[in-house]
C-alpha beads as a LAMMPS data file, in Angstrom:
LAMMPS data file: protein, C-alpha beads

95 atoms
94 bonds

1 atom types
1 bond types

-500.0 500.0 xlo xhi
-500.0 500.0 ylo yhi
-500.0 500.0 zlo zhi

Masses

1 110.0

Atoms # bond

1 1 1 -362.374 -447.974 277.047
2 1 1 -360.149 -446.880 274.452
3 1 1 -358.129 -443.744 274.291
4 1 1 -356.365 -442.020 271.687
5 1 1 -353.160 -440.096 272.171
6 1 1 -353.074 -436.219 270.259
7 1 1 -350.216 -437.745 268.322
8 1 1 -351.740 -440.797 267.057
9 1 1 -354.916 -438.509 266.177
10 1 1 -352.723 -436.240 264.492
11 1 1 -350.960 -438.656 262.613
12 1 1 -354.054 -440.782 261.608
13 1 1 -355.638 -437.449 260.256
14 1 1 -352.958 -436.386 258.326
15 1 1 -352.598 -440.584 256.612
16 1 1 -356.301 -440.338 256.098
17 1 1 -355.939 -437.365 253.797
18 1 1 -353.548 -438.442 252.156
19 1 1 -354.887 -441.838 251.327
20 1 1 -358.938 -440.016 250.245
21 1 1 -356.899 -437.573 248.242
22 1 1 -354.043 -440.568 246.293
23 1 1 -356.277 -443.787 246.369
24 1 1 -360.042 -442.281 247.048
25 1 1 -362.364 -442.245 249.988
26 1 1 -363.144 -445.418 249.883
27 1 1 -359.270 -446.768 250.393
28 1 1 -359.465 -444.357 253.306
29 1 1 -362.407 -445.658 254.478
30 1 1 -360.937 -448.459 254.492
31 1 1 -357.904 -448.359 255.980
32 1 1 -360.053 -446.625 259.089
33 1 1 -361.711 -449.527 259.601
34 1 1 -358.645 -451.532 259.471
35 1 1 -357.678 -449.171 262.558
36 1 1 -360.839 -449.433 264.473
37 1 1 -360.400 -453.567 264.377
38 1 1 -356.817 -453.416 265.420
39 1 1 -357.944 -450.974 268.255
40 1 1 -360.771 -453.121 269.353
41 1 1 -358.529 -456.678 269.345
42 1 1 -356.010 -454.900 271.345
43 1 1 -358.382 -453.775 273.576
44 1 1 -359.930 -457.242 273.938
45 1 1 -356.710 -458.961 273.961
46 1 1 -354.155 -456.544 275.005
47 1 1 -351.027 -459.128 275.829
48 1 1 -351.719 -460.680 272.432
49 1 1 -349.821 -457.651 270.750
50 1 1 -345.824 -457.823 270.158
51 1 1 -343.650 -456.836 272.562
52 1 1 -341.228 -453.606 271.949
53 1 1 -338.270 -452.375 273.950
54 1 1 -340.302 -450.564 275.972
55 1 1 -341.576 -453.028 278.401
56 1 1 -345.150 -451.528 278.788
57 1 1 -345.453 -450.905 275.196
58 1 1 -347.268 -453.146 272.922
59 1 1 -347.970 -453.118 269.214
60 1 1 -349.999 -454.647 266.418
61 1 1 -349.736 -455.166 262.763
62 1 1 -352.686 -452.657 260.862
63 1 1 -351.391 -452.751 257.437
64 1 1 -348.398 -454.495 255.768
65 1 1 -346.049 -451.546 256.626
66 1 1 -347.952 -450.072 259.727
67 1 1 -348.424 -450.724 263.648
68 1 1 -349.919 -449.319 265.883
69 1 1 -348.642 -448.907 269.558
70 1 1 -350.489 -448.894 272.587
71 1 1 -349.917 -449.837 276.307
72 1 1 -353.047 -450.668 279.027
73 1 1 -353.496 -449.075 282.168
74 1 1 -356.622 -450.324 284.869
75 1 1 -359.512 -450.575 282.584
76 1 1 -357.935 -448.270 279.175
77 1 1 -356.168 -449.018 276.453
78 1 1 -354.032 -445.967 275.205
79 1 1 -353.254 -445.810 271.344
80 1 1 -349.734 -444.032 271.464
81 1 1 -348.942 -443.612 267.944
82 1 1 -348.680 -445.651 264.768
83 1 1 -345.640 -445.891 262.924
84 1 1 -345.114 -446.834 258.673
85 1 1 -342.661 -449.649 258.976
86 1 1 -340.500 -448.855 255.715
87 1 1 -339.531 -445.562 257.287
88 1 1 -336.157 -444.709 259.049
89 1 1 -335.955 -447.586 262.379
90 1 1 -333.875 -445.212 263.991
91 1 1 -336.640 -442.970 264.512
92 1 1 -339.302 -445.524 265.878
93 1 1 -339.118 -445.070 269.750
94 1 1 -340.383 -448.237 270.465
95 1 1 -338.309 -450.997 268.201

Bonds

1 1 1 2
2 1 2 3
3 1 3 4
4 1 4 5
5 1 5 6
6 1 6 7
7 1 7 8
8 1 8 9
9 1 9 10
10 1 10 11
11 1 11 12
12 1 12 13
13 1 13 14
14 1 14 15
15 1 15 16
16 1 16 17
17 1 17 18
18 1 18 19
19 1 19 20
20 1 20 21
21 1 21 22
22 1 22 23
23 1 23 24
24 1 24 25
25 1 25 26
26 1 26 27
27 1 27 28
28 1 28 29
29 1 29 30
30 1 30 31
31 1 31 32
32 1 32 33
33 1 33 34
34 1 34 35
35 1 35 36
36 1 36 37
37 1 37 38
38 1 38 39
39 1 39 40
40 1 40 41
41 1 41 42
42 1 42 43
43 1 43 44
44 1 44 45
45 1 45 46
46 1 46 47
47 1 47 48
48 1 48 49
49 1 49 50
50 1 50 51
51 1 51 52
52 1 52 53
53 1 53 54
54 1 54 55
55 1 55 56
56 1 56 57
57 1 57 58
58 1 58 59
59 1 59 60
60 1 60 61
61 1 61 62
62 1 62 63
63 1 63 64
64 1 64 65
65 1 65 66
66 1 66 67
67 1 67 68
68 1 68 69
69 1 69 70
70 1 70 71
71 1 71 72
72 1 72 73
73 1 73 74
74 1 74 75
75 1 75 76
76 1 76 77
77 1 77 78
78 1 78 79
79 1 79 80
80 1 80 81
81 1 81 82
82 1 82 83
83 1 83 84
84 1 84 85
85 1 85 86
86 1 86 87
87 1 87 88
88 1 88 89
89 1 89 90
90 1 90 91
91 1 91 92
92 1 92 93
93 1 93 94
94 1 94 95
């Protein structure tokens, strides 16, 4: 089961809009599904994701400048944010 933190919602909303309103729906359509298949290999293969600093905290590669971080507990997978790579690294929590 896969669950998605209010801030990686919030954030994936707001990128989504952005991309239908810049590139189109269907780059935004896109880049969703790009999402849902890095949710679903993490979820199948959660260990297979890079490391952070935050020992519980893994992350994988969606786009050239985005990942996506989530950690498992039991049975879940929690999505806990995504992050655009050519922004500040000061600011990412988790690298």
């Amino acid at each position: 089961m896969i669950v998605f933190r209010k801030r990686f919602t919030s954030k994936l909303s707001k990128l989504y809009h952005y991309l239908k309103n810049e590139f189109g729906e269907t780059t935004a359509n896109q880049f969703l599904e790009k999402v849902h298949k890095a949710a679903l290999a993490a979820e199948t293969h959660p260990d297979a994701g890079r490391m952070t600093k935050v020992s519980s905290v893994r992350s994988k590669l969606i786009a050239p400048y985005t990942r996506l971080y989530y950690t498992k507990r039991g049975s879940k997978l929690i999505v806990l944010n995504m992050y655009d790579m050519r922004q500040l690294p000061s600011r990412n929590m988790y690298e």
